[in-house]
Every structure is written in structure tokens, then in C-alpha cells.
N, C-alpha and C positions, 0 to 999 in steps of 0.2 A: 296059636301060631303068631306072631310078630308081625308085624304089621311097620315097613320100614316107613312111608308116607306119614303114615301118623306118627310116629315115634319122631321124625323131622321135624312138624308139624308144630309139639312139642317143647322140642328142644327151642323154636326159633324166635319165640320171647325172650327168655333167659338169653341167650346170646345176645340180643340185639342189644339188650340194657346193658350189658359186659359192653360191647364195641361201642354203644356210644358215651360210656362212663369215659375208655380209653380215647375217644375223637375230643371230648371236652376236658381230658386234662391237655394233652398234646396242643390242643389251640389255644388252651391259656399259658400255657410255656412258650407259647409265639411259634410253633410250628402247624400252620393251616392245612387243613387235611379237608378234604372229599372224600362223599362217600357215593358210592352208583349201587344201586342194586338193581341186577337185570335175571329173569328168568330164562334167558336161552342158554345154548352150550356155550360157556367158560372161554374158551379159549377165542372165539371168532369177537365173542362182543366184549376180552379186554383189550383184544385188539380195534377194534370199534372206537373203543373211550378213547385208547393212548395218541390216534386217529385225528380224531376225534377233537381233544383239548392240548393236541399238541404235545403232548407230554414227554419231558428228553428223559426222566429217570421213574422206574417202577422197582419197587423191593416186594421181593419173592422167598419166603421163607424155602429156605435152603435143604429143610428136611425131607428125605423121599415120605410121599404120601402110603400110609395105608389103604388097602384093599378097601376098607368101609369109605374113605374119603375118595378111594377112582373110583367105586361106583358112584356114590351121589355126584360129585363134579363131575366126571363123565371123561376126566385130562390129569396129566399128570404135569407139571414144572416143566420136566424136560420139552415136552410139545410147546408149551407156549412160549419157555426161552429160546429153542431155534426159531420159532417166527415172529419176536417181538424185534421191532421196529425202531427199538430206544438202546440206550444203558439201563441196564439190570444190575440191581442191588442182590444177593441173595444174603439173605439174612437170617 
């Protein structure tokens, strides 16, 4: 039987050297990026950061999420774009 924690668990080395290969090409082309990583529900705590650091623009890929991605985030785009606080990029 599968095991979705652990299979997360997994995945979340390889991903992180992908995201931060792509944060240190984008900062040596002179676009400065942040990264936050937080463990609660998605949508309260990117509203938190945008809050938070002031933030007037966030880009949000534009793709509707899959079933495997609403369960593990817990949100889908549309929820957090009627409550975000800024301009929204969807990308």
C-alpha cells in the first residue's frame, strides 16, 4: 500500500536542489527572489508573508492544480487569488 507522507518525504530533496538551482540562476540575472518555507495551510500563511514583507506583486502559475496537488496543499489558486491582498501575476 503507498504510503503518501513518505513518498513526499522523498520527493522533497530533489525538488529543493531543482528550486534552488532555479533561485541562483534568476539572482545572477539580477532578478532577487525569496524563498519562505512554512508548514501550515498554504493559503493563510501566503497571505501572512505578502502581509507581512509588503509585497505589491505575487505570480501564481495559472495552471488548474491536480487532485494529487489539492490534496497535499490543502488550496487551490482560485481561493488564494480572491483573498490575495496584492496584484497577481498568473503565470
Amino acid at each position: 500500500m503507498p504510503n503518501q507522507d513518505k513518498d513526499y518525504q522523498n520527493l522533497l530533496p530533489k525538488s529543493q536542489l531543482q528550486l534552488d538551482d532555479i533561485i541562483a540562476n534568476e539572482n545572477k540575472g539580477g532578478m532577487h527572489i525569496d524563498e519562505f518555507k512554512r508548514e501550515e495551510e498554504p493559503t493563510s500563511e501566503i497571505l501572512a508573508i505578502v502581509k507581512e514583507r509588503k509585497i505589491d506583486l505575487i505570480v501564481i502559475l495559472a495552471y488548474e492544480e491536480g487532485r494529487l496537488e489539492q490534496f497535499l496543499f490543502g488550496c487551490s489558486n482560485a481561493e488564494q487569488i480572491r483573498k490575495m491582498q496584492c496584484s497577481i501575476l498568473l503565470a
